[in-house]
LOPA-480543 format. One record per residue (C-alpha): residue in three letters; residue number from 1; y, z, x. Coordinates in Angstrom, 3 decimals, padded with zeros to 6 digits. Example, Ala and Ser with C-alpha at 12.3 -4.5 7.8 and 13.67 -1.06 7.14 Angstrom:
2
{gunu Ala; 1; {-004.500; 007.800; 012.300}},
{gunu Ser; 2; {-001.060; 007.140; 013.670}},
//
This chain:
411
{gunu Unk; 1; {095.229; 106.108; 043.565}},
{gunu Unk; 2; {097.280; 105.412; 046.839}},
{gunu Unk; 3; {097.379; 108.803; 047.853}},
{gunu Unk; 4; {093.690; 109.580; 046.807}},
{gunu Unk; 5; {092.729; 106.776; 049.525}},
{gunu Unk; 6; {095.183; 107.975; 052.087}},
{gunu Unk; 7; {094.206; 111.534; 051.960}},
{gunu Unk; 8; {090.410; 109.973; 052.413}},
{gunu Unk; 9; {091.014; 108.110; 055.469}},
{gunu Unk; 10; {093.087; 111.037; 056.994}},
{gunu Unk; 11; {089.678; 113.191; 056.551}},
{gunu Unk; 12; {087.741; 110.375; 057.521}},
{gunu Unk; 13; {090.105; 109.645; 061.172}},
{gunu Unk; 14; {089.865; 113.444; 061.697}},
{gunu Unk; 15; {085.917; 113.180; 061.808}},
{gunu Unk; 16; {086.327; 110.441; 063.836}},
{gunu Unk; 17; {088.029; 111.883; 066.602}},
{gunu Unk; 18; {085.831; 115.067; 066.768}},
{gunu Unk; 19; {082.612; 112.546; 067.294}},
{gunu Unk; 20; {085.137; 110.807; 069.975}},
{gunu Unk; 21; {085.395; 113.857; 071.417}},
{gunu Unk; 22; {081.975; 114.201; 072.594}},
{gunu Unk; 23; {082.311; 111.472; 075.341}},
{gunu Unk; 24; {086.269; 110.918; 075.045}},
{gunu Unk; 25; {088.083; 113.337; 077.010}},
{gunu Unk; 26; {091.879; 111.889; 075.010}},
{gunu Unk; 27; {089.883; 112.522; 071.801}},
{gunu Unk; 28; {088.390; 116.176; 073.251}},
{gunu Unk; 29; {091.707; 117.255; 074.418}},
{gunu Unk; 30; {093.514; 116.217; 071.337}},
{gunu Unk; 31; {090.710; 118.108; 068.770}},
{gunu Unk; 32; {090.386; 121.151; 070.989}},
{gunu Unk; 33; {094.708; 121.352; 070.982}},
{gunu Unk; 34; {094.345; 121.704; 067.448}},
{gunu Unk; 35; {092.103; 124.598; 067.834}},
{gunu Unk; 36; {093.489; 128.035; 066.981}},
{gunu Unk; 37; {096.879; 126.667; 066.673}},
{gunu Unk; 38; {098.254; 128.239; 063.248}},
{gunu Unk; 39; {098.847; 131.976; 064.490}},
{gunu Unk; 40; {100.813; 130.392; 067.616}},
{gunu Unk; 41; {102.731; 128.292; 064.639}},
{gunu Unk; 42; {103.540; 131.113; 062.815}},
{gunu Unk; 43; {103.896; 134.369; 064.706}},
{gunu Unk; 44; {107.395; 133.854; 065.966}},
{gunu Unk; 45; {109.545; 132.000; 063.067}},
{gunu Unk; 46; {108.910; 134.510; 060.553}},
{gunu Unk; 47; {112.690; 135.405; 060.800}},
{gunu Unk; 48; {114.556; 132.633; 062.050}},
{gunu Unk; 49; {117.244; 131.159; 060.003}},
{gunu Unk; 50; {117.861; 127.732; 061.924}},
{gunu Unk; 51; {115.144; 126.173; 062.661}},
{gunu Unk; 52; {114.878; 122.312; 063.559}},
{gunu Unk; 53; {111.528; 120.761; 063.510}},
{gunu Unk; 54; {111.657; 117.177; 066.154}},
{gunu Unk; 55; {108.493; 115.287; 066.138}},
{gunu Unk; 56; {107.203; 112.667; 068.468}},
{gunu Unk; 57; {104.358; 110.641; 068.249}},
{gunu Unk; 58; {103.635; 110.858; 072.338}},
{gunu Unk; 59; {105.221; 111.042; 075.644}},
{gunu Unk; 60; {107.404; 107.742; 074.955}},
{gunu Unk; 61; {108.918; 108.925; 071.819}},
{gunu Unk; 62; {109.625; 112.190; 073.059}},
{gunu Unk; 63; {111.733; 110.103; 076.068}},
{gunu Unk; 64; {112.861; 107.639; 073.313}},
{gunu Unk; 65; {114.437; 111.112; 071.691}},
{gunu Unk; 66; {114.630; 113.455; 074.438}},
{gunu Unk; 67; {118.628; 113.140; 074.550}},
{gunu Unk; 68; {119.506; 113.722; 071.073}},
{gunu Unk; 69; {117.092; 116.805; 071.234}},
{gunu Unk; 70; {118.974; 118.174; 074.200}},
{gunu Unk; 71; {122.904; 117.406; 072.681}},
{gunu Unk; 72; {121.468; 118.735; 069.471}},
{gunu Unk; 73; {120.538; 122.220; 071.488}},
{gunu Unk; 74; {123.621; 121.600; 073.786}},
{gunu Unk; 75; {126.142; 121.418; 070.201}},
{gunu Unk; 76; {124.094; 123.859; 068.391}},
{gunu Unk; 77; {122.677; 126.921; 070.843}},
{gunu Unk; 78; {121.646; 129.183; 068.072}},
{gunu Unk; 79; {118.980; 126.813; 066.311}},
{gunu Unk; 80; {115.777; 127.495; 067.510}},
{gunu Unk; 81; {113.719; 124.347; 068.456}},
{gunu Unk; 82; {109.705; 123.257; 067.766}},
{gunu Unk; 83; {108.963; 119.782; 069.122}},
{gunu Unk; 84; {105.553; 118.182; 067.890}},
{gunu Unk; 85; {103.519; 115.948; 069.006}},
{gunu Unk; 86; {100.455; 113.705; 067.649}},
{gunu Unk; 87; {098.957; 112.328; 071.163}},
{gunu Unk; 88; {097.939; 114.396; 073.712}},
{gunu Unk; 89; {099.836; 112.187; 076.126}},
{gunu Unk; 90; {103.097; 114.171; 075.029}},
{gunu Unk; 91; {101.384; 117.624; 074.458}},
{gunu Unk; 92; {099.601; 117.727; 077.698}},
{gunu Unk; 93; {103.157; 116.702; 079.995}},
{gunu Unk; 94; {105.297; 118.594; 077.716}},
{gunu Unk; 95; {104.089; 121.880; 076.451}},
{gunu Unk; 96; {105.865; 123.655; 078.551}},
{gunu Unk; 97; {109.749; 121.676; 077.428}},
{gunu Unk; 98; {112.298; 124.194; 077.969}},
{gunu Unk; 99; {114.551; 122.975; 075.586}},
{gunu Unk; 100; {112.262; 123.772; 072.495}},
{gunu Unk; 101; {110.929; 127.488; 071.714}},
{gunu Unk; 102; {107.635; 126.402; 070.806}},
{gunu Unk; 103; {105.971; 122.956; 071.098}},
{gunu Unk; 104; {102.848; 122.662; 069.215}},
{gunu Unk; 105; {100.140; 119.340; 068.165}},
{gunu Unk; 106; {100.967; 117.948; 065.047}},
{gunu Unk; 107; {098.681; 119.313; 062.499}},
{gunu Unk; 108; {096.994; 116.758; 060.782}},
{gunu Unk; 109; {098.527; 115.195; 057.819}},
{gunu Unk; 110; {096.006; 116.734; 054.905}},
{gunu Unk; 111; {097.773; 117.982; 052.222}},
{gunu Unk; 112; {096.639; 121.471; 052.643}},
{gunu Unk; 113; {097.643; 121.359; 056.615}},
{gunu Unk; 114; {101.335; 120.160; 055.631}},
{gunu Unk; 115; {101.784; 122.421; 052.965}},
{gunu Unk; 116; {100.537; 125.739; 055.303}},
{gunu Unk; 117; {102.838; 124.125; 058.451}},
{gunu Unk; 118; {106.001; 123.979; 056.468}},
{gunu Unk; 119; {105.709; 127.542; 055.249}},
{gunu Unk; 120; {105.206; 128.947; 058.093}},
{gunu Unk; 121; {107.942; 127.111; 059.877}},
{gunu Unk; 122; {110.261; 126.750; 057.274}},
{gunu Unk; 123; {112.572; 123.744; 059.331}},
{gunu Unk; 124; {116.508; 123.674; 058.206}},
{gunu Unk; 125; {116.281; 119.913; 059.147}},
{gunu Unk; 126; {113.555; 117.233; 060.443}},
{gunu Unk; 127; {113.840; 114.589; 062.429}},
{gunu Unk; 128; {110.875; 112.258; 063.493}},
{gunu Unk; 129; {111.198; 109.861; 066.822}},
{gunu Unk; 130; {110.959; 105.995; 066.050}},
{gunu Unk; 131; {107.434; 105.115; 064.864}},
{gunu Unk; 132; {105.671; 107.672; 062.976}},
{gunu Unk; 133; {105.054; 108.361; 059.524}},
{gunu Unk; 134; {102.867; 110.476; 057.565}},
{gunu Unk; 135; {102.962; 110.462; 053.802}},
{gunu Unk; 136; {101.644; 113.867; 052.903}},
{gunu Unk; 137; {104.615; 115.761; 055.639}},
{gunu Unk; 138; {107.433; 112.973; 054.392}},
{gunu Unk; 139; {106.143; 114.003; 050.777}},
{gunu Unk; 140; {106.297; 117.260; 050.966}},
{gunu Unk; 141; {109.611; 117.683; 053.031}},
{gunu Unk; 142; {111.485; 115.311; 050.513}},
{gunu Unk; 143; {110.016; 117.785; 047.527}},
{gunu Unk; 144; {111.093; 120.798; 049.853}},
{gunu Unk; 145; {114.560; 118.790; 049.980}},
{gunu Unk; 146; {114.533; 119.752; 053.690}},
{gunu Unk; 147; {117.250; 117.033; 055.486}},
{gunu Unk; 148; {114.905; 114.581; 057.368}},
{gunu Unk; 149; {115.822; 111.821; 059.589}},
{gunu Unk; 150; {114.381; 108.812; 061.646}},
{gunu Unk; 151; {116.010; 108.129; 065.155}},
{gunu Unk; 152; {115.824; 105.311; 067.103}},
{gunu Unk; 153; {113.850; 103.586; 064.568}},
{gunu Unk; 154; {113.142; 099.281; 065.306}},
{gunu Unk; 155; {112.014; 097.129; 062.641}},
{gunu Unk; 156; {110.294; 093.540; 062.159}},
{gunu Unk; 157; {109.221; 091.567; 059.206}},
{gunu Unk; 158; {105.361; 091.568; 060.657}},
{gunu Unk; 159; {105.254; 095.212; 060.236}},
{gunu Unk; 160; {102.774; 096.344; 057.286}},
{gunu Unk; 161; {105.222; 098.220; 055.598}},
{gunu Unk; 162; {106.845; 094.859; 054.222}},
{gunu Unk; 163; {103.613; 093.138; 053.873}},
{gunu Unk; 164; {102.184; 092.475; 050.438}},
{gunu Unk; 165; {099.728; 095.020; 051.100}},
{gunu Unk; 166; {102.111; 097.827; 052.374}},
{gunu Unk; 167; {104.461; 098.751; 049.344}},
{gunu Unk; 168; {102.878; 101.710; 048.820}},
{gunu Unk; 169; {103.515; 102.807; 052.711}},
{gunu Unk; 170; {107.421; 101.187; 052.469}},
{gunu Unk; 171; {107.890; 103.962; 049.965}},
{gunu Unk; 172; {107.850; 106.367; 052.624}},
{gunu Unk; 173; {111.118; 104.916; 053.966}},
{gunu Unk; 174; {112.700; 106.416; 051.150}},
{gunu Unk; 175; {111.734; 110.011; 051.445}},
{gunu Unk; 176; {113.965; 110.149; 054.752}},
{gunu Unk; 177; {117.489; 111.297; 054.071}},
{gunu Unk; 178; {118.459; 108.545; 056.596}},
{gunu Unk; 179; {117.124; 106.577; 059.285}},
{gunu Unk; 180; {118.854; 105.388; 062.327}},
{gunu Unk; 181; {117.889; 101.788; 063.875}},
{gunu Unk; 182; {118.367; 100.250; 067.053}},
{gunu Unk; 183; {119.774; 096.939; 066.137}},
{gunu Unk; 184; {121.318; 094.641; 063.622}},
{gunu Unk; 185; {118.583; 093.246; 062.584}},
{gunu Unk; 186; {116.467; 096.087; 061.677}},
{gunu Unk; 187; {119.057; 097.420; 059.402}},
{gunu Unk; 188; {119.018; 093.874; 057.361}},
{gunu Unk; 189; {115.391; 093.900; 057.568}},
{gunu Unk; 190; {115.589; 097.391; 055.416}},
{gunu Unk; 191; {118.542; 096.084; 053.051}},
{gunu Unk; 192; {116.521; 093.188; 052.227}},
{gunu Unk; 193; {113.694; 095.388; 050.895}},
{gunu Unk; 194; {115.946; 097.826; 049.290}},
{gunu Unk; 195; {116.038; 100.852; 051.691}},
{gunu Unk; 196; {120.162; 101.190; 052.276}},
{gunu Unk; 197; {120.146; 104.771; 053.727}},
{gunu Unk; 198; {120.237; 103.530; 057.154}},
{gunu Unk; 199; {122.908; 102.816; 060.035}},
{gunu Unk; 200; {122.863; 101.161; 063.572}},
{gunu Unk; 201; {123.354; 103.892; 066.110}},
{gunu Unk; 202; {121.870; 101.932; 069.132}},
{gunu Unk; 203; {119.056; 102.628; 071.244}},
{gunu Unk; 204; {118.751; 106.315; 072.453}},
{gunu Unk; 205; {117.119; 105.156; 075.883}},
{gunu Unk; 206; {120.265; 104.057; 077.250}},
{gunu Unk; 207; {121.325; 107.679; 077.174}},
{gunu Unk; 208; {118.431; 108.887; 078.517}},
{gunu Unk; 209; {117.855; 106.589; 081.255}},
{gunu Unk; 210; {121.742; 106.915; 082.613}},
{gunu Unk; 211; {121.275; 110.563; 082.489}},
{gunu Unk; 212; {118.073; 109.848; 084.394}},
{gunu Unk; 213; {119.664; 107.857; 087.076}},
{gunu Unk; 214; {122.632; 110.103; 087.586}},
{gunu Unk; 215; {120.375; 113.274; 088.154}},
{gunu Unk; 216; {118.267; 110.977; 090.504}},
{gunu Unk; 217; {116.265; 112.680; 093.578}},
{gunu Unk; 218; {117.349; 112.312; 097.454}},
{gunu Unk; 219; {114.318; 111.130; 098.911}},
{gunu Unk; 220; {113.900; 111.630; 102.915}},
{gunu Unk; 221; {110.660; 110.635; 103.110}},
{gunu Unk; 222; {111.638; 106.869; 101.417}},
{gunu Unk; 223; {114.919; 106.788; 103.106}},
{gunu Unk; 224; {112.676; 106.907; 106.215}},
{gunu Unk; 225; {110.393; 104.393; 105.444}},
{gunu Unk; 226; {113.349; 102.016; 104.287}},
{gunu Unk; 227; {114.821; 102.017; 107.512}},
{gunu Unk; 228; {117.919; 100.219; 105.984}},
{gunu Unk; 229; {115.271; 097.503; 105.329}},
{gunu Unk; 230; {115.248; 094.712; 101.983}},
{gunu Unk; 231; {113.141; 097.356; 099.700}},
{gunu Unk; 232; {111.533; 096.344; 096.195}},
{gunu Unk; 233; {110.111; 099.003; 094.230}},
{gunu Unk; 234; {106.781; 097.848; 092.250}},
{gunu Unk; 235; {106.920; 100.088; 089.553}},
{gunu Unk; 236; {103.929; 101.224; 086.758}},
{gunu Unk; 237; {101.818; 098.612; 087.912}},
{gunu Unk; 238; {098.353; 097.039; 086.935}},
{gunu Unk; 239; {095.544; 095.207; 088.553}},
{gunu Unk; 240; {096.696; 092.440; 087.048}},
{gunu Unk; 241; {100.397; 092.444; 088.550}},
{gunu Unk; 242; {098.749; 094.379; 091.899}},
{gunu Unk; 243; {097.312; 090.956; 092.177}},
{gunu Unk; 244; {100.229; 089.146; 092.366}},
{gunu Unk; 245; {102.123; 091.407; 094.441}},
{gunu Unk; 246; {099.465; 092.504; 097.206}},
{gunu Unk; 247; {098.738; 088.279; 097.534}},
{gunu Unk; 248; {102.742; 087.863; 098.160}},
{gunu Unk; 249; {102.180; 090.980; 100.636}},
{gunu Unk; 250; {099.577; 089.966; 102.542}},
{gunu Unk; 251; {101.293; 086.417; 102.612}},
{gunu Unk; 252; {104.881; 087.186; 103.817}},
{gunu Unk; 253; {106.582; 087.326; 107.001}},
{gunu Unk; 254; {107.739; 090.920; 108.587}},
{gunu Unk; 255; {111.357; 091.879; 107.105}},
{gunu Unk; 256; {110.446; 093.516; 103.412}},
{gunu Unk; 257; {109.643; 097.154; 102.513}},
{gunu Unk; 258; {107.462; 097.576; 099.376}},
{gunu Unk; 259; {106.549; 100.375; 097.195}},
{gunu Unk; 260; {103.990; 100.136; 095.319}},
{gunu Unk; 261; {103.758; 102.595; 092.104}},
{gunu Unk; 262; {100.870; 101.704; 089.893}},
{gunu Unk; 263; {100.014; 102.701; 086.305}},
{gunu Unk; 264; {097.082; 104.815; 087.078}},
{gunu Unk; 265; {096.621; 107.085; 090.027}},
{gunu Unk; 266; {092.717; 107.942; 090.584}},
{gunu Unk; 267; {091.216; 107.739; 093.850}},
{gunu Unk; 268; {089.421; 104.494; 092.607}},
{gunu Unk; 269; {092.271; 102.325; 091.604}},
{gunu Unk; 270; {094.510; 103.800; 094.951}},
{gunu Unk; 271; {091.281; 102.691; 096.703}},
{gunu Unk; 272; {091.361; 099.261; 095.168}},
{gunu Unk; 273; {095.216; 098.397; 096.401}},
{gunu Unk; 274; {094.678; 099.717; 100.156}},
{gunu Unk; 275; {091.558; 098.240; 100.832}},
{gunu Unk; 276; {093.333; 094.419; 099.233}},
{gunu Unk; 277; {096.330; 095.060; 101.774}},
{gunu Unk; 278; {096.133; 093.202; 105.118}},
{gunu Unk; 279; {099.543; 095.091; 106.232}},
{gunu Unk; 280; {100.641; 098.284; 107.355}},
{gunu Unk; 281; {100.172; 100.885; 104.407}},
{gunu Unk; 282; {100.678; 104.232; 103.787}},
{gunu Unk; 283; {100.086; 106.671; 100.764}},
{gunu Unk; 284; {102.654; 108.898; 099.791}},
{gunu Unk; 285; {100.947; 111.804; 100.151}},
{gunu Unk; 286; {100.033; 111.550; 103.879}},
{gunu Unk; 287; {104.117; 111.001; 104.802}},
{gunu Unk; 288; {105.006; 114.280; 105.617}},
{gunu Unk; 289; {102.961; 114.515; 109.324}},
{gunu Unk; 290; {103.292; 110.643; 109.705}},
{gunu Unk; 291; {106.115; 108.250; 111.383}},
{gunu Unk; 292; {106.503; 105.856; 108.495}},
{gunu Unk; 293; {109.085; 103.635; 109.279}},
{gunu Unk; 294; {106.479; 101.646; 110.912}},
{gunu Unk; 295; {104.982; 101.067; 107.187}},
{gunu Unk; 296; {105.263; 097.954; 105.618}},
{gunu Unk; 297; {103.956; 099.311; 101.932}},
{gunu Unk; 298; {104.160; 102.789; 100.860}},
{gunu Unk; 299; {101.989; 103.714; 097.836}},
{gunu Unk; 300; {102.728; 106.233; 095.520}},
{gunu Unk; 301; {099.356; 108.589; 094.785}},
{gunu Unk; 302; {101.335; 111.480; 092.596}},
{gunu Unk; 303; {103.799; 110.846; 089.048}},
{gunu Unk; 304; {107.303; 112.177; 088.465}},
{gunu Unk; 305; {109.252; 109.565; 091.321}},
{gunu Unk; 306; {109.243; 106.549; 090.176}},
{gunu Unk; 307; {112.451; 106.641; 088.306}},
{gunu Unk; 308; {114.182; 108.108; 091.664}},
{gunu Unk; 309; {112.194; 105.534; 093.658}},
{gunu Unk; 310; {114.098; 102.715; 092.067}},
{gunu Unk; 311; {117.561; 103.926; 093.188}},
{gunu Unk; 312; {116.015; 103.032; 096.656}},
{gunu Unk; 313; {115.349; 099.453; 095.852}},
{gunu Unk; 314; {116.996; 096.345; 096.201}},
{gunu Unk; 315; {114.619; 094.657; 093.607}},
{gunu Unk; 316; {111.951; 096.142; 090.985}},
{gunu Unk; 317; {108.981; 094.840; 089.942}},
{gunu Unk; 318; {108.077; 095.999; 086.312}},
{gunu Unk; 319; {104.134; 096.106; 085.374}},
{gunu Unk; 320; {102.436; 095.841; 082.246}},
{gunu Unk; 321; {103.622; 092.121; 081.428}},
{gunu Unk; 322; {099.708; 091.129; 081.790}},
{gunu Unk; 323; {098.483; 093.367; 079.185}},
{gunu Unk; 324; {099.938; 095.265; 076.270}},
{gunu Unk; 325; {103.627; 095.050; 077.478}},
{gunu Unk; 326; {106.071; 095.987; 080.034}},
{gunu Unk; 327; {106.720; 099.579; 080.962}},
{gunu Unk; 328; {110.439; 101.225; 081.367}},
{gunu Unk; 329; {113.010; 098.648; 082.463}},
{gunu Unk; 330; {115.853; 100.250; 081.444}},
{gunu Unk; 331; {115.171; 102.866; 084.108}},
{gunu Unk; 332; {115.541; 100.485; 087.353}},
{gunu Unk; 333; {118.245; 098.523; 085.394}},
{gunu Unk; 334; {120.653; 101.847; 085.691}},
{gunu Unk; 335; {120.559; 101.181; 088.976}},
{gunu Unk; 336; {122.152; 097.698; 088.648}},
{gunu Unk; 337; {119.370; 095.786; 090.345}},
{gunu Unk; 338; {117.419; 092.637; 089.236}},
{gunu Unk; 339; {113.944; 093.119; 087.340}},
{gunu Unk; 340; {111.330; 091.057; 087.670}},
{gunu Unk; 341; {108.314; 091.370; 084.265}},
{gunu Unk; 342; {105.535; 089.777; 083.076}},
{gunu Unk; 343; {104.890; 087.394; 080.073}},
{gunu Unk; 344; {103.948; 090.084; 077.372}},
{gunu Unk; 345; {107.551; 091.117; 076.874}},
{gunu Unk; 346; {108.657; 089.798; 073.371}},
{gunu Unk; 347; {108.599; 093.231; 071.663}},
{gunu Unk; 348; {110.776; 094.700; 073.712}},
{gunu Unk; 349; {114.260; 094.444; 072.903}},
{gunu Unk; 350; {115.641; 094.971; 076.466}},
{gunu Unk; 351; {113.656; 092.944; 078.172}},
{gunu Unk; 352; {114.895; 089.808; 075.613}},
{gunu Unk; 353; {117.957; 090.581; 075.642}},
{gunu Unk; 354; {118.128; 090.901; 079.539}},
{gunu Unk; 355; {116.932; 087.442; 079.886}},
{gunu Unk; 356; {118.968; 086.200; 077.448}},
{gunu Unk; 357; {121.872; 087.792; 080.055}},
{gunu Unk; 358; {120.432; 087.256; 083.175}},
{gunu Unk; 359; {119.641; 090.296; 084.530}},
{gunu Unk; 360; {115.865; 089.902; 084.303}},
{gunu Unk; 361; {113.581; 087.583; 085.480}},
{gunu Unk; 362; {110.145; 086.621; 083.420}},
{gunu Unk; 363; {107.232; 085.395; 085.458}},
{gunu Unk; 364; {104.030; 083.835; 083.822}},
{gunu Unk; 365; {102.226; 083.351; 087.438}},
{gunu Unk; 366; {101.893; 083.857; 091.150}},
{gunu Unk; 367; {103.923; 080.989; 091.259}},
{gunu Unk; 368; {106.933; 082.167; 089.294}},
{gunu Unk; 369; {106.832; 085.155; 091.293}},
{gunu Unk; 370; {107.556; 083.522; 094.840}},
{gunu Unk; 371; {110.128; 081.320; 092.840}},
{gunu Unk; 372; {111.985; 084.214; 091.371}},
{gunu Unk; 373; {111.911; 086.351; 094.392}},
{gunu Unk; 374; {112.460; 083.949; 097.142}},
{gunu Unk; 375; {115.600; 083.381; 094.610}},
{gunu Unk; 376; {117.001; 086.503; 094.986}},
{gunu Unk; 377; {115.978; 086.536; 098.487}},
{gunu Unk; 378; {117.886; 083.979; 099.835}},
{gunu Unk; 379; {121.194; 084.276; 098.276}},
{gunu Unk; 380; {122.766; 087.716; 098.130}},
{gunu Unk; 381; {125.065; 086.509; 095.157}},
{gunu Unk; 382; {122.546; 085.216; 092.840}},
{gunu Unk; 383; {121.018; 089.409; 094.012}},
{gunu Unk; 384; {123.854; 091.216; 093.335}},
{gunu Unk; 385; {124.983; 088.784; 090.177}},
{gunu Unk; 386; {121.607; 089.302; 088.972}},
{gunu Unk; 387; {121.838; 093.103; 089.169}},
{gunu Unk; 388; {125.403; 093.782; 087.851}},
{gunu Unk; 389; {124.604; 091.955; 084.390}},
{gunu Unk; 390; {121.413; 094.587; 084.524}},
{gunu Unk; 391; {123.514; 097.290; 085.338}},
{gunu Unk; 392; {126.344; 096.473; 082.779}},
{gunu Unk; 393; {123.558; 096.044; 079.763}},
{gunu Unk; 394; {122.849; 099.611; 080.293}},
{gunu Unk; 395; {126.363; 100.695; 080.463}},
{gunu Unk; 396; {127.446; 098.739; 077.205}},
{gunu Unk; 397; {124.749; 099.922; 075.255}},
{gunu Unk; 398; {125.420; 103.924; 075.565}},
{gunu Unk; 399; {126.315; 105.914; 072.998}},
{gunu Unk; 400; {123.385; 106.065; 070.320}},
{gunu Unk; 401; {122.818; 109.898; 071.228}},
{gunu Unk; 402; {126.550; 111.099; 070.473}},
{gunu Unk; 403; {126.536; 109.140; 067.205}},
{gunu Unk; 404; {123.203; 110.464; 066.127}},
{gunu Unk; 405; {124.065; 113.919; 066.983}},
{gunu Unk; 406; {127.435; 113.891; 065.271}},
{gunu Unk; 407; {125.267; 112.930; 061.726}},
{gunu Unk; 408; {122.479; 115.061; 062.833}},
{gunu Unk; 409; {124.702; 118.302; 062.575}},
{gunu Unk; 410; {126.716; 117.902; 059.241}},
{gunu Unk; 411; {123.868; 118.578; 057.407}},
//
């Protein structure tokens, strides 16, 4: 009965998202990447004999994973790779991965669709990125007895598999061989509902973002505009935190740099911040011809710097802690500097954990911000205190990639 339902509201969520895609261009691009896609699946595994199948649900997960794919490759040069995703927020940045020999969209999980995908690929071993699971593939690999794993998986007691009405979903947990966790407390979260194939290999992002920060750009253009100036990098920002930040701006005395990176790019929002700013601002992309040292804010109008960017800083400003939650703070963390975040932070392990420590700072208002920053500001111990114990989380907690690996490749 379950799986009559579940097969239903697949059929019915794929109908869904065509109708989206007539005035949704996420929907369109993720319907119209599904188009044509099985001869690309199949025309060039017909005769491979080690073939690993990583899936990701979007761009996040594929960062959350992105290290154990590459020391999986790195260990094991001969497999041939196929990275999947669901969301066109991976497919669209990634299609192109160099690691993998083919990255395709996830077909979608009918039983006819998983049954057609694994033949033609015919994956050695599986391994699916943190949160995603789809009955009919899980189903059908365990029944295959292909080797499947979760990485980096993080579990809490509100999630619906242990809810009253999510045994039937919880069941999945069992079809995977074995499933990695984050933390203590997800792997007693699974005990306590019976699933024991699991072990706590850390959080894979600590890899990732150390590797990140040690392959880090050399900027000219920002080492110009710094001018061995105090510079805090505003990173993945919304209106919300813009808000704060552009009021402190406007407010201050001569003395800081600022960049500000926000969330979303187009010429509106970009629009929006320079038109609020009563100071001397510049966008990235009109640097090259310009004398910016003079440049009190420099805004950042293209994607792919911001993780370099906060190697520059003496501070960072994390966004998102006004809406759904905070973006990456484990990337300006591996630089050792303090992070300041917004209230919507409780789901995020890190970000806990580097309050709890010290190394982060919380702010609920305009108020706590000019608190907290005139904090760090005034006292160059409480700055580079504050940054070590960020710097030293990241450190402590490496090693999830080498451990998963290790498992990864005796079976």
């Amino acid at each position: 009965m379950f799986r009559f339902f579940y097969n239903l509201a697949i059929i019915l969520y794929g109908f869904g998202i065509t109708l989206a895609s007539l005035f949704n261009e996420k929907a369109r691009l993720w319907r119209n990447g599904r188009k044509g896609q099985w001869a690309g699946i199949g025309s060039d595994f017909l005769h491979e004999d080690h073939i690993v199948w990583f899936h990701c649900a979007s761009l996040g997960e594929f960062e959350q994973g992105r290290s154990v794919i590459e020391e999986y490759k790195k260990r094991n040069p001969d497999c041939s790779l196929i990275v999947t995703f669901f969301s066109p927020s991976g497919y669209e940045v990634r299609k192109n991965y160099e690691h993998a020999e083919k990255v395709f969209y996830l077909p979608l999980d009918t039983q006819k669709n998983v049954r057609k995908f694994l033949d033609l690929v015919r994956p050695k071993l599986v391994v699916f990125v943190k949160y995603e699971f789809w009955y009919n593939y899980l189903h059908e690999i365990q029944l295959k007895h292909i080797p499947v794993f979760l990485i980096s998986a993080n579990f809490r007691e509100d999630q619906w598999f242990f809810k009253f009405y999510g045994k039937a979903f919880m069941k999945m947990l069992s079809y995977f061989t074995h499933l990695f966790v984050q933390n203590e407390k997800s792997a007693l979260i699974l005990k306590k509902h019976g699933i024991l194939n699991c072990t706590v290999s850390g959080d894979t992002r600590f890899d990732r973002v150390d590797q990140i920060q040690r392959q880090s750009k050399t900027l000219k253009i920002i080492e110009e505009f710094k001018n061995s100036q105090t510079l805090i990098v505003a990173g993945s920002t919304w209106r919300e935190d813009e808000e704060i930040l552009i009021k402190y701006i406007n407010e201050q005395k001569s003395g800081l740099k600022w960049i500000l990176a926000p969330h979303e790019i187009d010429e509106a929002h970009i629009k929006f911040i320079l038109n609020r700013l009563k100071r001397p601002g510049i966008l990235y992309s009109e640097c090259k011809h310009t004398e910016i040292k003079e440049f009190d804010i420099l805004v950042i109008d293209n994607i792919g710097l911001l993780s370099s960017l906060y190697g520059y800083g003496e501070i960072a400003y994390v966004g998102g802690g006004f809406g759904a939650g905070i973006h990456n703070i484990l990337e300006p963390a591996s630089y050792g500097i303090p992070i300041i975040f917004g209230p919507a932070y409780q789901k995020f392990q890190e970000a806990v954990d580097l309050v709890e420590l010290g190394g982060g700072m919380n702010i609920k208002s305009y108020e706590d911000f000019v608190n907290r920053l005139t904090a760090l500001l005034n006292s160059s111990e409480i700055l580079i205190n504050t940054g070590k114990v960020a710097g030293d989380y990241v450190q402590s907690n490496k090693g999830a990639t080498q451990a998963i690996v290790h498992n990864l490749l005796k079976d």
